[in-house]
N, C-alpha and C positions, 0 to 999 in steps of 0.2 A: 504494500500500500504506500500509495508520494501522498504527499502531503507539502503545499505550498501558502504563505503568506504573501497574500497583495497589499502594500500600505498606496490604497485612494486616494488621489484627491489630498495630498499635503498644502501646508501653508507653509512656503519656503520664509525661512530669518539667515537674513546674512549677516554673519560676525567678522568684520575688520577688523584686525589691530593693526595700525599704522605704520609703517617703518621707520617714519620720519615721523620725527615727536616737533610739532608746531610748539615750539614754546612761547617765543613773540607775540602767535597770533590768540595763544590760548589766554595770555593773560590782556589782552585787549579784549578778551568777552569776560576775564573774571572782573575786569574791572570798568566794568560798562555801568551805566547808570540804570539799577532796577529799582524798584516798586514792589511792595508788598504785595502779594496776591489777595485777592478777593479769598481762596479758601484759609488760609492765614498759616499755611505750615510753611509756605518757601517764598521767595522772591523771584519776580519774572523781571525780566527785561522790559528797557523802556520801548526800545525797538523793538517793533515785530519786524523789519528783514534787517536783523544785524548780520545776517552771513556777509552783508555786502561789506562790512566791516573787515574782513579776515579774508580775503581773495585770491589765498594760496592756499588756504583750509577753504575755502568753496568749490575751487576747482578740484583738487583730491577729492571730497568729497563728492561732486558730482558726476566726476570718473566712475566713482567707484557704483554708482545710483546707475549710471548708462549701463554698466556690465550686469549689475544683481536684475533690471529692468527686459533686458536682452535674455539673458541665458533660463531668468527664472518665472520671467511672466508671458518671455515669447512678444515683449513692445519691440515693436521695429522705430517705433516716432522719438525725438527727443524730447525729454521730460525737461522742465527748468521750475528752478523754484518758486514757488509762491510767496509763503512767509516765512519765516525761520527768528527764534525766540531761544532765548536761554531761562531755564529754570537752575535757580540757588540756593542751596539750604546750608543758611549757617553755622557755623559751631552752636551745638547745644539747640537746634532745633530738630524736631522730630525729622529724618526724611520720609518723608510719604507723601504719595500723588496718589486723587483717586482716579479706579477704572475710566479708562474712556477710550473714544478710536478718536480719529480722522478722518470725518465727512469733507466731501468737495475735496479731496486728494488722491492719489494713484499709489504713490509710496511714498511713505513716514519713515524717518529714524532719529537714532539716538545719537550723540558724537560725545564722548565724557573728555570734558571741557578741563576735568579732575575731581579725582574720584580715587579710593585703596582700595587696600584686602576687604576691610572694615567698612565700607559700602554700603547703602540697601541694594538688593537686587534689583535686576528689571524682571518684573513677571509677565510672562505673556498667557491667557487663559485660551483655551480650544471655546471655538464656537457650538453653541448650545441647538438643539433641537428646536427650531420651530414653525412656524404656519401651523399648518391642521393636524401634523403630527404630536400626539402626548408625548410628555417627557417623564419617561418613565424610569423608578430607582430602582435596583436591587442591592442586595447586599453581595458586595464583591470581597473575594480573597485578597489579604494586602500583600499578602506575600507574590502572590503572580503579578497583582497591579504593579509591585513596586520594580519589577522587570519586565516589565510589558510598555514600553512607551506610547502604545497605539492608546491607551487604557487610561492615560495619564490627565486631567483637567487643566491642568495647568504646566508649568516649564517655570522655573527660575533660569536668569542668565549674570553670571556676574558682571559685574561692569569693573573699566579703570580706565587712568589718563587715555588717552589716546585711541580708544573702542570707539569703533563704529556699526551699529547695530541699525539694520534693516528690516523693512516688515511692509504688507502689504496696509493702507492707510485703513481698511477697514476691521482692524486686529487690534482685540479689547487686550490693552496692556495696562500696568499699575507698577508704586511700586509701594511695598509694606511698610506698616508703619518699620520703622527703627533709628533710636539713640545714638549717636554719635557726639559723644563732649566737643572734642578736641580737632573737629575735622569738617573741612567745605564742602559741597558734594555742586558740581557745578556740570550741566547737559546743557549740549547745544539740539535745540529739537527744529522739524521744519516737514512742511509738507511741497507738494509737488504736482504740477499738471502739465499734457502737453502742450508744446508750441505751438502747434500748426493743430491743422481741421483733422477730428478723426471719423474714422467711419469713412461709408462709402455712399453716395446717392444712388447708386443702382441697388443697395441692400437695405434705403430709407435711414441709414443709420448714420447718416451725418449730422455731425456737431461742427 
Protein backbone atom coordinates (compact mmCIF):
# COMPACT_ATOMS: atom_id res chain seq x y z
CA UNK A 1 0.00 0.00 0.00
CA UNK A 2 1.68 4.05 -1.05
CA UNK A 3 0.42 6.28 0.62
CA UNK A 4 1.18 10.03 -0.20
CA UNK A 5 0.65 13.79 1.34
CA UNK A 6 -0.55 16.61 -0.94
CA UNK A 7 0.13 20.11 1.02
CA UNK A 8 -2.86 22.59 -1.18
CA UNK A 9 -3.05 25.58 -1.67
CA UNK A 10 -0.05 27.17 0.61
CA UNK A 11 0.32 30.70 1.70
CA UNK A 12 3.89 31.32 0.78
CA UNK A 13 6.00 33.97 3.62
CA UNK A 14 9.36 34.92 2.51
CA UNK A 15 12.08 35.34 5.04
CA UNK A 16 15.19 37.63 4.02
CA UNK A 17 17.83 38.37 6.10
CA UNK A 18 19.98 40.86 4.46
CA UNK A 19 23.42 40.60 3.65
CA UNK A 20 24.19 44.19 3.92
CA UNK A 21 23.08 45.55 7.21
CA UNK A 22 21.64 49.21 6.33
CA UNK A 23 22.97 50.99 9.32
CA UNK A 24 22.76 54.71 8.13
CA UNK A 25 19.47 54.19 6.74
CA UNK A 26 18.07 52.15 9.75
CA UNK A 27 18.69 54.73 12.08
CA UNK A 28 17.15 57.42 9.88
CA UNK A 29 13.74 55.50 10.42
CA UNK A 30 14.78 54.97 14.30
CA UNK A 31 14.89 58.30 14.54
CA UNK A 32 12.04 59.60 12.53
CA UNK A 33 9.40 61.61 14.15
CA UNK A 34 6.53 59.24 15.57
CA UNK A 35 3.29 59.71 17.29
CA UNK A 36 1.61 57.63 19.79
CA UNK A 37 -0.63 55.37 18.33
CA UNK A 38 -4.20 55.48 18.63
CA UNK A 39 -4.04 51.66 20.31
CA UNK A 40 -1.43 53.19 22.93
CA UNK A 41 1.04 50.17 23.05
CA UNK A 42 3.61 51.58 20.28
CA UNK A 43 4.58 54.45 18.25
CA UNK A 44 3.86 54.89 14.54
CA UNK A 45 5.58 57.17 12.29
CA UNK A 46 4.73 60.50 11.28
CA UNK A 47 5.02 59.58 7.75
CA UNK A 48 3.11 57.01 6.00
CA UNK A 49 5.73 56.80 2.97
CA UNK A 50 8.84 57.00 4.95
CA UNK A 51 10.45 54.38 2.73
CA UNK A 52 11.16 57.25 0.50
CA UNK A 53 13.27 58.29 3.39
CA UNK A 54 15.91 55.34 3.09
CA UNK A 55 16.30 54.76 -0.96
CA UNK A 56 18.96 52.18 -0.65
CA UNK A 57 16.73 50.17 1.89
CA UNK A 58 13.65 50.67 -0.76
CA UNK A 59 15.36 49.59 -3.55
CA UNK A 60 16.77 46.07 -1.77
CA UNK A 61 13.61 45.91 -0.57
CA UNK A 62 11.68 46.05 -3.57
CA UNK A 63 14.18 43.74 -5.26
CA UNK A 64 13.42 41.51 -3.03
CA UNK A 65 9.00 42.16 -3.26
CA UNK A 66 9.70 41.75 -7.50
CA UNK A 67 11.25 38.01 -6.84
CA UNK A 68 8.89 36.67 -3.76
CA UNK A 69 5.86 38.49 -6.34
CA UNK A 70 7.21 36.51 -9.40
CA UNK A 71 8.24 33.19 -8.28
CA UNK A 72 5.59 32.97 -5.56
CA UNK A 73 2.33 34.49 -6.70
CA UNK A 74 3.02 33.91 -10.57
CA UNK A 75 2.79 38.47 -10.81
CA UNK A 76 4.39 39.13 -14.03
CA UNK A 77 3.32 43.28 -13.43
CA UNK A 78 5.51 45.47 -11.38
CA UNK A 79 4.34 46.11 -7.94
CA UNK A 80 5.41 49.70 -6.30
CA UNK A 81 4.62 50.92 -3.10
CA UNK A 82 1.90 52.58 -1.76
CA UNK A 83 2.47 53.53 2.00
CA UNK A 84 5.03 52.30 4.17
CA UNK A 85 5.11 53.36 8.04
CA UNK A 86 7.32 52.34 10.97
CA UNK A 87 5.89 50.93 14.14
CA UNK A 88 8.11 51.47 17.63
CA UNK A 89 7.88 50.09 20.83
CA UNK A 90 9.86 51.56 23.56
CA UNK A 91 11.90 50.25 26.21
CA UNK A 92 9.48 49.12 28.82
CA UNK A 93 6.48 49.01 26.61
CA UNK A 94 4.53 46.04 26.14
CA UNK A 95 5.33 44.88 22.38
CA UNK A 96 2.14 43.87 20.81
CA UNK A 97 0.19 44.79 17.75
CA UNK A 98 -3.36 43.45 17.32
CA UNK A 99 -4.48 40.86 14.56
CA UNK A 100 -5.07 42.47 11.32
CA UNK A 101 -4.34 42.14 7.28
CA UNK A 102 -3.98 44.57 4.56
CA UNK A 103 -6.83 45.44 2.52
CA UNK A 104 -6.35 47.54 -0.91
CA UNK A 105 -2.74 45.77 -1.15
CA UNK A 106 -1.06 42.65 -3.10
CA UNK A 107 1.92 42.15 -0.71
CA UNK A 108 2.61 43.37 2.86
CA UNK A 109 5.86 42.86 4.82
CA UNK A 110 7.99 43.39 7.67
CA UNK A 111 11.71 44.93 7.40
CA UNK A 112 13.10 44.87 11.40
CA UNK A 113 14.35 48.39 11.47
CA UNK A 114 15.94 46.57 15.10
CA UNK A 115 14.97 44.06 16.99
CA UNK A 116 17.04 40.65 19.28
CA UNK A 117 16.83 37.38 20.52
CA UNK A 118 14.50 38.96 23.09
CA UNK A 119 11.97 40.20 20.58
CA UNK A 120 8.14 39.48 20.32
CA UNK A 121 7.55 37.34 17.56
CA UNK A 122 5.73 37.91 14.39
CA UNK A 123 2.78 35.41 14.35
CA UNK A 124 1.05 34.65 11.29
CA UNK A 125 -2.43 32.61 11.81
CA UNK A 126 -3.99 30.18 8.98
CA UNK A 127 -7.07 31.28 7.45
CA UNK A 128 -10.31 30.13 9.06
CA UNK A 129 -13.33 28.29 7.56
CA UNK A 130 -15.98 30.40 6.01
CA UNK A 131 -19.01 31.31 3.94
CA UNK A 132 -21.76 28.54 4.29
CA UNK A 133 -19.21 26.15 5.45
CA UNK A 134 -19.49 25.32 9.64
CA UNK A 135 -16.51 25.53 11.45
CA UNK A 136 -16.29 22.60 13.17
CA UNK A 137 -13.80 21.58 16.46
CA UNK A 138 -12.72 18.27 17.46
CA UNK A 139 -10.53 17.28 19.81
CA UNK A 140 -7.01 16.67 18.35
CA UNK A 141 -3.94 14.68 19.55
CA UNK A 142 -1.11 17.24 20.47
CA UNK A 143 1.36 15.10 20.19
CA UNK A 144 0.70 14.51 16.17
CA UNK A 145 -0.53 18.32 15.87
CA UNK A 146 2.66 19.29 17.22
CA UNK A 147 4.48 17.55 14.14
CA UNK A 148 2.19 17.93 11.67
CA UNK A 149 2.54 21.50 10.34
CA UNK A 150 -0.59 21.20 7.99
CA UNK A 151 -2.56 20.92 11.52
CA UNK A 152 -0.87 23.92 12.96
CA UNK A 153 -3.26 27.58 13.52
CA UNK A 154 -0.86 29.43 13.72
CA UNK A 155 3.29 29.92 12.84
CA UNK A 156 5.58 32.14 15.04
CA UNK A 157 8.58 33.76 13.18
CA UNK A 158 11.28 35.29 14.84
CA UNK A 159 12.36 38.58 13.97
CA UNK A 160 15.85 40.77 14.06
CA UNK A 161 17.86 43.67 12.68
CA UNK A 162 17.93 43.36 9.31
CA UNK A 163 14.80 40.45 8.48
CA UNK A 164 12.74 40.82 5.96
CA UNK A 165 9.59 39.10 6.05
CA UNK A 166 6.98 38.76 3.32
CA UNK A 167 3.34 37.72 3.01
CA UNK A 168 0.43 37.81 0.86
CA UNK A 169 -1.44 41.57 2.12
CA UNK A 170 -4.55 39.42 2.96
CA UNK A 171 -2.61 37.25 5.93
CA UNK A 172 -4.01 37.87 9.59
CA UNK A 173 -0.68 38.41 11.34
CA UNK A 174 -0.04 39.81 15.11
CA UNK A 175 2.39 40.15 17.36
CA UNK A 176 1.93 38.97 21.34
CA UNK A 177 1.75 40.60 23.96
CA UNK A 178 5.59 40.60 25.47
CA UNK A 179 7.82 42.76 28.03
CA UNK A 180 10.87 44.00 27.11
CA UNK A 181 12.64 46.48 29.82
CA UNK A 182 15.76 47.37 28.29
CA UNK A 183 15.12 47.07 24.54
CA UNK A 184 13.57 49.05 21.12
CA UNK A 185 11.68 46.96 18.82
CA UNK A 186 11.46 49.11 15.73
CA UNK A 187 9.58 47.56 11.93
CA UNK A 188 9.41 49.13 8.87
CA UNK A 189 5.88 47.87 7.47
CA UNK A 190 4.31 48.99 3.83
CA UNK A 191 1.87 47.80 1.44
CA UNK A 192 1.91 47.42 -2.35
CA UNK A 193 -0.10 47.69 -5.64
CA UNK A 194 0.49 47.46 -9.26
CA UNK A 195 1.69 50.01 -11.62
CA UNK A 196 0.14 49.80 -14.65
CA UNK A 197 -3.67 48.24 -15.62
CA UNK A 198 -4.34 44.66 -14.64
CA UNK A 199 -6.55 42.29 -16.12
CA UNK A 200 -7.59 41.85 -19.57
CA UNK A 201 -10.78 43.54 -21.50
CA UNK A 202 -11.25 40.52 -23.46
CA UNK A 203 -11.79 38.50 -19.96
CA UNK A 204 -13.89 41.91 -18.48
CA UNK A 205 -11.33 41.98 -15.87
CA UNK A 206 -9.71 45.02 -16.24
CA UNK A 207 -8.73 47.51 -13.79
Amino acid sequence: MQRSIHFLFPKPVYIIDSEKTFHSENEVLLNSEYKKSNHGYFNSSVSSNIIEEVPVLAAWIHGQISSYAREMLGISQKLQFTQSWCLKHDAGQIQTVHPHRHPNSIVSGAYYVYATENSAQLKITKDSASGNYPYIEWDKDEQIVANSPWMHDWTYFDVKTGRLILFPSNTEHTVVDKMVDNEVRCVLSFNTWFEEQIGTESRYTLL
